[in-house]
VOPAGU-2260 file (C-alpha; in pm, 1 decimal, decimal comma):
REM VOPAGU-2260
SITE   aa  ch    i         X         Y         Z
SITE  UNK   A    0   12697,1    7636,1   11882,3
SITE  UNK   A    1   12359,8    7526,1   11779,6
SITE  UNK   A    2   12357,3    7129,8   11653,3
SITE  UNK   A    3   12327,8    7043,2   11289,2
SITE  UNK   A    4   12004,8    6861,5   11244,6
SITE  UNK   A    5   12048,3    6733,9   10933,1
SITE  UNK   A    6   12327,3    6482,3   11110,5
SITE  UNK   A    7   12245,6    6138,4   11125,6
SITE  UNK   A    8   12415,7    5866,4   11329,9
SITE  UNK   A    9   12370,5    5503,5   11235,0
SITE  UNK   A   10   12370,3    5264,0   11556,8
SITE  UNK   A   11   12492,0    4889,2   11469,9
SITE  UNK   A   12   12453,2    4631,5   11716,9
SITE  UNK   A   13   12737,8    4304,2   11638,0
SITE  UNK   A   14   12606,5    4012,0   11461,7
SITE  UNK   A   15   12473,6    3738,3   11664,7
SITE  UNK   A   16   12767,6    3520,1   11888,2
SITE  UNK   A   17   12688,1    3209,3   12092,5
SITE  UNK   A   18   12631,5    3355,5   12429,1
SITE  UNK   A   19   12405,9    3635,0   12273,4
SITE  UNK   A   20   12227,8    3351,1   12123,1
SITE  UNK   A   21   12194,4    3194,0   12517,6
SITE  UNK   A   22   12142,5    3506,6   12662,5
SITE  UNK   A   23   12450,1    3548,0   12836,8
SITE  UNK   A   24   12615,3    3865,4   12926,9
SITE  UNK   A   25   12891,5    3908,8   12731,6
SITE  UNK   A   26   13071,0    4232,0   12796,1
SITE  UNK   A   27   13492,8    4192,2   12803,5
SITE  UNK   A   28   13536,7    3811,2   12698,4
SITE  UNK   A   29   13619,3    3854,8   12306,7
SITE  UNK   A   30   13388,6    3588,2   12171,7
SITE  UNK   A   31   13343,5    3544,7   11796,1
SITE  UNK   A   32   13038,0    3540,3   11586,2
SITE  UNK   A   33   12836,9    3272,5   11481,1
SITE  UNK   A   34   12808,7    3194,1   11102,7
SITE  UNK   A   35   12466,6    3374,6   11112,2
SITE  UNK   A   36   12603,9    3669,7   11288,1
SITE  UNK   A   37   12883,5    3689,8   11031,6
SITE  UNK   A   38   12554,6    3664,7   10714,5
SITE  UNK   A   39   12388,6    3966,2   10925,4
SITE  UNK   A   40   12693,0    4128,7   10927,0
SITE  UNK   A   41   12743,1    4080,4   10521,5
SITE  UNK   A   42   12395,4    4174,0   10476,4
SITE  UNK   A   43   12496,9    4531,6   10610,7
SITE  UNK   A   44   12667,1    4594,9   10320,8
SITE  UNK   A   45   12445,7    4755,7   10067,6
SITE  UNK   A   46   12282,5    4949,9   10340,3
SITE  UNK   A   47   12599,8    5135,5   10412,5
SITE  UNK   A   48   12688,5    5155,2   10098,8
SITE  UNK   A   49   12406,5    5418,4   10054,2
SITE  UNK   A   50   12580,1    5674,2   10315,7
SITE  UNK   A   51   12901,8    5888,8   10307,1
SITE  UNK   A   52   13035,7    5853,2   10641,0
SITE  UNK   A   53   13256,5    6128,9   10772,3
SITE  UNK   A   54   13305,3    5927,0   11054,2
SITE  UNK   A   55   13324,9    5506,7   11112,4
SITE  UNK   A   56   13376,7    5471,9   11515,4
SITE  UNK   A   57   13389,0    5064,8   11662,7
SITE  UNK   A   58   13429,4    4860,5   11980,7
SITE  UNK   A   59   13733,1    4719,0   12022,9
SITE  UNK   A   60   13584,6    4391,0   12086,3
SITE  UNK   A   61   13667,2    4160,4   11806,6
SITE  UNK   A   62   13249,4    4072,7   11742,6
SITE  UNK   A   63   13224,4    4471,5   11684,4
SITE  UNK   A   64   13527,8    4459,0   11490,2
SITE  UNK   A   65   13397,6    4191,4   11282,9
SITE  UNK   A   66   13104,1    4326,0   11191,3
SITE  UNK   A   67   13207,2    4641,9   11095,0
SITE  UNK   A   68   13456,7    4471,6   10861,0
SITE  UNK   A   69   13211,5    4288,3   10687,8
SITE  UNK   A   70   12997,3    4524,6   10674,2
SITE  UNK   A   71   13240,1    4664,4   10447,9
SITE  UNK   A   72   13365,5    4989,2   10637,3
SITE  UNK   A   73   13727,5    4829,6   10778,7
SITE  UNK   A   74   13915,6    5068,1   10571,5
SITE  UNK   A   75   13788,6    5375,1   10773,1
SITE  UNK   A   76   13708,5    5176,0   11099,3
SITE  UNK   A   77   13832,3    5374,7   11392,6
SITE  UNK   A   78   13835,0    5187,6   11709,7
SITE  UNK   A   79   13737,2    5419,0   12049,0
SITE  UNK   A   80   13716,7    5201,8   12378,3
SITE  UNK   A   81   13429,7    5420,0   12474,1
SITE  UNK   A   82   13224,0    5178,8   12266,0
SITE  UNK   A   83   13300,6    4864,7   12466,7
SITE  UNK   A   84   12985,2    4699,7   12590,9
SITE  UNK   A   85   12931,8    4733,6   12997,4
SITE  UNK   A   86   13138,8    4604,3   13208,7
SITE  UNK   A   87   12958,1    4294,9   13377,9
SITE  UNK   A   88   13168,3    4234,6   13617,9
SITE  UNK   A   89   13140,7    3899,8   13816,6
SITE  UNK   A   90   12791,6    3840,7   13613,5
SITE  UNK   A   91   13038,2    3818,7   13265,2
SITE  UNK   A   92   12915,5    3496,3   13133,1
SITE  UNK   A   93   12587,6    3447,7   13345,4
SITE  UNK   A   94   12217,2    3501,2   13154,5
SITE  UNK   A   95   11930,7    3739,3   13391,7
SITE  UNK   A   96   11766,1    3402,3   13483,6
SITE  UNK   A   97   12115,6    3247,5   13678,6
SITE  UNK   A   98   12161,7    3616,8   13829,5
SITE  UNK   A   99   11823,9    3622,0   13962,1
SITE  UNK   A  100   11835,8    3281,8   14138,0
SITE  UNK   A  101   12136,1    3526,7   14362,9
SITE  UNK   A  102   11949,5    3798,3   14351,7
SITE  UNK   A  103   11543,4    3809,9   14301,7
SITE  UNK   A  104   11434,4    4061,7   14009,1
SITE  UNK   A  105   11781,0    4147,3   13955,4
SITE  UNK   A  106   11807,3    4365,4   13612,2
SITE  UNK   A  107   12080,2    4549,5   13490,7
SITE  UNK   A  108   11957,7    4902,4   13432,2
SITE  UNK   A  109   11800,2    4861,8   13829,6
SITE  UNK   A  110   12070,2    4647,6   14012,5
SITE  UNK   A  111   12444,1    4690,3   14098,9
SITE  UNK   A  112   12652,7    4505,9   13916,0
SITE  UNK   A  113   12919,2    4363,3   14133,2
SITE  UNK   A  114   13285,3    4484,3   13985,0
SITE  UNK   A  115   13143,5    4607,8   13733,5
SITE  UNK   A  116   12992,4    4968,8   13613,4
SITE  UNK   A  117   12714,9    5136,6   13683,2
SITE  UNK   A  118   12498,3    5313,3   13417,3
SITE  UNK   A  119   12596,0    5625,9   13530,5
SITE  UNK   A  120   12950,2    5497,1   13388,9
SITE  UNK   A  121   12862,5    5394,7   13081,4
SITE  UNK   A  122   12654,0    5713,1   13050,7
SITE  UNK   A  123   12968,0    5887,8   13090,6
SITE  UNK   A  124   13164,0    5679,4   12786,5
SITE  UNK   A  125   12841,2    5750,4   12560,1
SITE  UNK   A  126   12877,1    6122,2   12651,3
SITE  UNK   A  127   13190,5    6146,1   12539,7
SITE  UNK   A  128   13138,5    5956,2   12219,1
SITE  UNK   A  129   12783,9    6182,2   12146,3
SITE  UNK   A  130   13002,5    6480,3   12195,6
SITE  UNK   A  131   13273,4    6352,4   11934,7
SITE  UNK   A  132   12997,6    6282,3   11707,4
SITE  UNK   A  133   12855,3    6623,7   11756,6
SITE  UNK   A  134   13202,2    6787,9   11669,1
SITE  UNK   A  135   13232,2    6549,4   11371,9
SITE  UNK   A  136   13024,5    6737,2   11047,5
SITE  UNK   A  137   12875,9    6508,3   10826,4
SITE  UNK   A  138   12698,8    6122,4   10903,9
SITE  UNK   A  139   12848,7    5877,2   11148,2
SITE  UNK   A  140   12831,7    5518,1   11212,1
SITE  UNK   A  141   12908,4    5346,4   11522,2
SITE  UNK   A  142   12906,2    4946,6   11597,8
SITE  UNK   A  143   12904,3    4807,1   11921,2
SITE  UNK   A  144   12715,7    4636,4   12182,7
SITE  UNK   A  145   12330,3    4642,4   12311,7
SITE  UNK   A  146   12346,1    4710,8   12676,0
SITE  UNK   A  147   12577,8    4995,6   12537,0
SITE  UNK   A  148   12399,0    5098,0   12235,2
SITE  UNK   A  149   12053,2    5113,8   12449,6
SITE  UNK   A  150   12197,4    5393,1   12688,1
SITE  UNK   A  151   12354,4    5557,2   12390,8
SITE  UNK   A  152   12001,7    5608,7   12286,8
SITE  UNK   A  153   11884,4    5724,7   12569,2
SITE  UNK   A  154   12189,4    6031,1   12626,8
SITE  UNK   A  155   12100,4    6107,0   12291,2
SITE  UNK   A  156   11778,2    6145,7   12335,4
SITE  UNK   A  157   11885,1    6350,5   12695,9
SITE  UNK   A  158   11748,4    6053,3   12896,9
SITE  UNK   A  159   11881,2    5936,5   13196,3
SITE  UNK   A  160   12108,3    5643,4   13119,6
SITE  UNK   A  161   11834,9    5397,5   13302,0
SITE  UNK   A  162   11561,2    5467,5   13016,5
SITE  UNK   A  163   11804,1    5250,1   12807,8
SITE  UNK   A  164   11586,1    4944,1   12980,4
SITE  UNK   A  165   11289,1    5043,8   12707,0
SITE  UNK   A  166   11498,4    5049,7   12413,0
SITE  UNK   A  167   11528,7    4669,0   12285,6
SITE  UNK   A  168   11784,6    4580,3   12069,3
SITE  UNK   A  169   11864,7    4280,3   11851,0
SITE  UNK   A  170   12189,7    4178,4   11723,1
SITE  UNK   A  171   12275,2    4285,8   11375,4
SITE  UNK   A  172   12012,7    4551,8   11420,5
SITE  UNK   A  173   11974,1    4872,3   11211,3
SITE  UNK   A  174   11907,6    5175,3   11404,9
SITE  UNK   A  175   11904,1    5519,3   11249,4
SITE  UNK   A  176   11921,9    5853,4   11508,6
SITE  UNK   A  177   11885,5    6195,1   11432,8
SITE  UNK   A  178   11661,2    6454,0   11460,1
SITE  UNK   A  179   11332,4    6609,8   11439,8
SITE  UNK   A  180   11317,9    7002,0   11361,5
SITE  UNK   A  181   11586,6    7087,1   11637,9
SITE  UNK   A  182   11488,3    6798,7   11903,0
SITE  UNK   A  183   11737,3    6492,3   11894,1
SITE  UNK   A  184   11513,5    6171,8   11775,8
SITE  UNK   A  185   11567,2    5811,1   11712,4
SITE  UNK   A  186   11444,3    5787,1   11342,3
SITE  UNK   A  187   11464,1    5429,8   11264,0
SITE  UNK   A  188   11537,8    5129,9   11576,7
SITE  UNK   A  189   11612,0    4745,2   11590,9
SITE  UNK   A  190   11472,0    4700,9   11206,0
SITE  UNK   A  191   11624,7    4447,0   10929,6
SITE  UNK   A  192   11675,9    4683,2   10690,3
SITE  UNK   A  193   11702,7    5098,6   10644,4
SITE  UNK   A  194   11612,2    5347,8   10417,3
SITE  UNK   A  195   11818,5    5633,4   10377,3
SITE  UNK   A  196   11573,7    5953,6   10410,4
């Protein structure tokens, strides 16, 4: 069945928390957000209030959570644990600079993770969740994380999960993907604000 390219899936990346601030990876600890991560968050509001979502999918992670609840979608929130961030594994907690003092030009998208997943596994969790969305008619709106959210782009996009290195992303970011003619596209990525098109 051909895909309907008038879909569009809005990407939201949490609001700011203190290790995001610090750079540290933060993938299963449940940290909450910072004051400013909770005004992004609020600030979401009258952007999604522009769009008729058939479908609201979050993180379970409580900053995900949050975020989606202030940005004023809680009543339809559905929580999938596909959307949890990647698994970190003994480098939860750590920022890129402490990893690389262990391991020289370590990087996430180029470096095992040790005990924790691979980007071939979280490829497979955005698969499923692009495949859901594909089933789904109508707009969707997911929240979640950035190392997440970066190879979501790139499977949507048909990239391998790895091109997710050249897609930055901000927290409380507004990302807009869809399509161009019949070719999957991202349409809008890490802005401050959106405009419905």
């Amino acid at each position: 069945m051909p895909e309907d390219t008038r879909k569009q899936v809005l990407v939201f990346r949490h609001g700011q928390t203190e290790w995001s601030l610090n750079g540290k990876h933060t993938s299963i600890s449940d940290i909450d957000l910072t004051d400013k991560g909770r005004q992004d968050a609020v600030a979401l509001r009258p952007i999604v209030a522009q769009w008729k979502f058939s479908l609201v999918l979050c993180s379970p992670l409580k900053r995900a959570r949050e975020t989606c609840q202030l940005a004023g979608l809680d009543e339809v929130m559905e929580i999938d644990p596909d959307l949890t961030e990647w698994n970190y594994g003994q480098y939860e907690g750590m920022t890129t600079e402490e990893i690389r003092k262990q391991v020289p030009g370590w990087g996430i998208f180029s470096h095992p993770v040790p005990g924790g997943e691979t980007p071939g596994d979280v490829a497979a969790r955005c698969d499923r969740a692009i495949n859901r969305i594909l089933e789904t008619p109508g707009d969707v709106a997911l929240f979640a994380h950035g190392h997440y959210l970066r190879v979501f782009a790139a499977r949507w996009l048909k990239l391998a999960p790895e091109q997710g290195a050249h897609f930055v992303l901000n927290t409380g970011s507004l990302n807009r993907l869809g399509y161009e003619h019949e070719n999957r596209a991202i349409l809008t990525w890490n802005a401050l604000r959106l405009e419905q098109q």
